[in-house]
C-alpha positions as CSV (number, residue, x, y, z in Angstrom):
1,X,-0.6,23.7,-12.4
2,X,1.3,27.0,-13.6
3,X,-0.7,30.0,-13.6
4,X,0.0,30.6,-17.0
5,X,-1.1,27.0,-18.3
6,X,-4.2,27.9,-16.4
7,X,-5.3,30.7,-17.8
8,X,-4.1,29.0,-21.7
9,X,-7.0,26.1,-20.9
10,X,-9.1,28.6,-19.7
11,X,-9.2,30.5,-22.7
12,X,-9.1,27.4,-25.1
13,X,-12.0,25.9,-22.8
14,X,-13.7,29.0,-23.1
15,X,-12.8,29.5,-26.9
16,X,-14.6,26.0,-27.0
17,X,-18.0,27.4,-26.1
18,X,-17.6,29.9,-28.6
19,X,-17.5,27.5,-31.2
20,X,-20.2,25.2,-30.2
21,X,-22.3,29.0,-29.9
22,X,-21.2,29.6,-33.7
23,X,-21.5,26.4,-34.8
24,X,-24.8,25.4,-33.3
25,X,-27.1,26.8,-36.3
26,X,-25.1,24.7,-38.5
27,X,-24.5,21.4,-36.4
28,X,-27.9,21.1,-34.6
29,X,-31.3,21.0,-35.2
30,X,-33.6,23.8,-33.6
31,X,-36.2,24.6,-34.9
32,X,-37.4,26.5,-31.5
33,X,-34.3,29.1,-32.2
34,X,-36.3,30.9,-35.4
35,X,-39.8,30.7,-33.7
36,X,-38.3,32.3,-30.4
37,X,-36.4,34.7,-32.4
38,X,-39.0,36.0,-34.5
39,X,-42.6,36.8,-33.7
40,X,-43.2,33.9,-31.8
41,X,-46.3,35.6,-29.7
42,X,-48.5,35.7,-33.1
43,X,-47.3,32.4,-34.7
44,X,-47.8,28.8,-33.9
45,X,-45.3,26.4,-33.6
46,X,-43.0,25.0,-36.0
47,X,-43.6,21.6,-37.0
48,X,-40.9,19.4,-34.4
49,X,-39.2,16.3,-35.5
50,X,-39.4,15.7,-31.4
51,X,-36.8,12.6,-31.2
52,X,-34.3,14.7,-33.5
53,X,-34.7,17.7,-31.2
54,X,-34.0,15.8,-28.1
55,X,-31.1,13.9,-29.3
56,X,-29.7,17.4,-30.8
57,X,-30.0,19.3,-27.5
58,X,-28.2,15.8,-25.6
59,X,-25.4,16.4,-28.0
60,X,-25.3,19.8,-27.3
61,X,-26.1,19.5,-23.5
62,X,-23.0,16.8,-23.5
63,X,-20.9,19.5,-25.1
64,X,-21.5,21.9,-23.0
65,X,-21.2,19.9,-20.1
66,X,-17.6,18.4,-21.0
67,X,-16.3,22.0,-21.4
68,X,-17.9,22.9,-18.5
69,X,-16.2,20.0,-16.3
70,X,-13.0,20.4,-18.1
71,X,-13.3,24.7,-16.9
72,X,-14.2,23.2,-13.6
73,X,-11.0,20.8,-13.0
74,X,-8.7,23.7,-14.2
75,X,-9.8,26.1,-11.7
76,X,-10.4,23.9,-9.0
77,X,-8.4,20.4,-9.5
78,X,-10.8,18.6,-7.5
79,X,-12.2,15.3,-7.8
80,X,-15.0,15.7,-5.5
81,X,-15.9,19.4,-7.2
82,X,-15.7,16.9,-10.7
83,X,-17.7,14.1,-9.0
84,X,-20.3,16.9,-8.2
85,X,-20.9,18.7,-11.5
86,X,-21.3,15.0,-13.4
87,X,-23.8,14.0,-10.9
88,X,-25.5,17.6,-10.9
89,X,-25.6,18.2,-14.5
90,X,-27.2,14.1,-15.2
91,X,-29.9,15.6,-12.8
92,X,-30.2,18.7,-14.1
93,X,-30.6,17.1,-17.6
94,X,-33.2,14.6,-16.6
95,X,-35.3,17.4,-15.1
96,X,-35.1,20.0,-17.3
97,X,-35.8,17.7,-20.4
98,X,-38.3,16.0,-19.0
99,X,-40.1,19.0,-18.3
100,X,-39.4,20.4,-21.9
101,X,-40.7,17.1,-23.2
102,X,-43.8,18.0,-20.8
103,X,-44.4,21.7,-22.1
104,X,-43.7,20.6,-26.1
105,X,-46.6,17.6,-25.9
106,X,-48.5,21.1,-24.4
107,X,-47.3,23.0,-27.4
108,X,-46.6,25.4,-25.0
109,X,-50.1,26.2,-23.8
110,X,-49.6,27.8,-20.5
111,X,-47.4,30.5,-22.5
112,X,-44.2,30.7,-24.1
113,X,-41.6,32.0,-21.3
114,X,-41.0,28.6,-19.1
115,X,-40.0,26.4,-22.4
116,X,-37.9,29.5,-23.6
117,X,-36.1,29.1,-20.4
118,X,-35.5,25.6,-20.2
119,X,-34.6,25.4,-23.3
120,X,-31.7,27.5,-23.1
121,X,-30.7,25.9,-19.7
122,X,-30.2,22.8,-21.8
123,X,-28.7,24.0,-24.9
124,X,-26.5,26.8,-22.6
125,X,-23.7,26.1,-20.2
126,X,-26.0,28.4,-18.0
127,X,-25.1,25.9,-15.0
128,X,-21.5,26.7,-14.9
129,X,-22.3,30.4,-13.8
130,X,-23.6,28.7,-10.5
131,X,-21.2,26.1,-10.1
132,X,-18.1,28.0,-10.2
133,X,-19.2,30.7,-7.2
134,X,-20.2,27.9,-5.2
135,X,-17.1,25.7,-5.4
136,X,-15.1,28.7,-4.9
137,X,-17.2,30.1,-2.0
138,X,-16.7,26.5,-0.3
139,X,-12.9,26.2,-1.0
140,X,-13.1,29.4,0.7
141,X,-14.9,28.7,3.7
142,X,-12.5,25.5,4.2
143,X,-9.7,27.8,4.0
């Protein structure tokens, strides 16, 4: 692929996640974003349609993933590095919601911190920031 087409996905990849960031107040429902936003160590929780939550961080976890494997095969144009990041981000997924589904039955009792982070490991394409170094490192060390 031309270095030039390259860098064009890139940025409309990347463009992509800007939209899903700017849109995401709009598109999906959080109620977790204004409780962790505002003074969330002297409040109690929101009340949580749980089931729409979930489905709404999928939808954005999904999202993010797709742009995330479509950044991935520009870079890298490899089906095993593709292979990889569908089977890593399903596990990822499972985990990390399970454990979020875990600490929101707890409403958070042992503090506030861990479902902060999980949650934005779900609803951010936090994952891409490891993947990428680590597919380059080991193209480079075959090289």
């Amino acid at each position: 692929m031309n270095k030039y087409v390259k860098i064009t996905f890139l940025g409309i990849l990347f463009s992509l996640f800007l939209i899903i960031r700017a849109y995401g107040k709009v598109v999906f429902y959080d109620p977790l974003a204004v409780y962790f936003k505002n003074d969330y160590l002297h409040t109690s929780l929101p009340k949580i349609d749980t089931w729409h939550l979930l489905m709404h961080m999928l939808y954005r976890y999904i999202l993010n993933s797709l742009v995330s494997l479509g950044i991935i095969w520009v870079v890298f144009q490899k089906k095993e590095y593709l292979k990889f990041s569908i089977v890593f981000f399903t596990i990822a997924f499972i985990i990390l919601i399970a454990a979020f589904v875990f600490l929101l039955r707890n409403n958070f009792a042992d503090g506030y911190l861990l479902p902060f982070y999980v949650r934005r490991f779900i609803i951010h394409p936090l994952f891409l920031l490891l993947l990428l170094p680590a597919f380059y490192y080991q193209r480079l060390s075959k090289e």
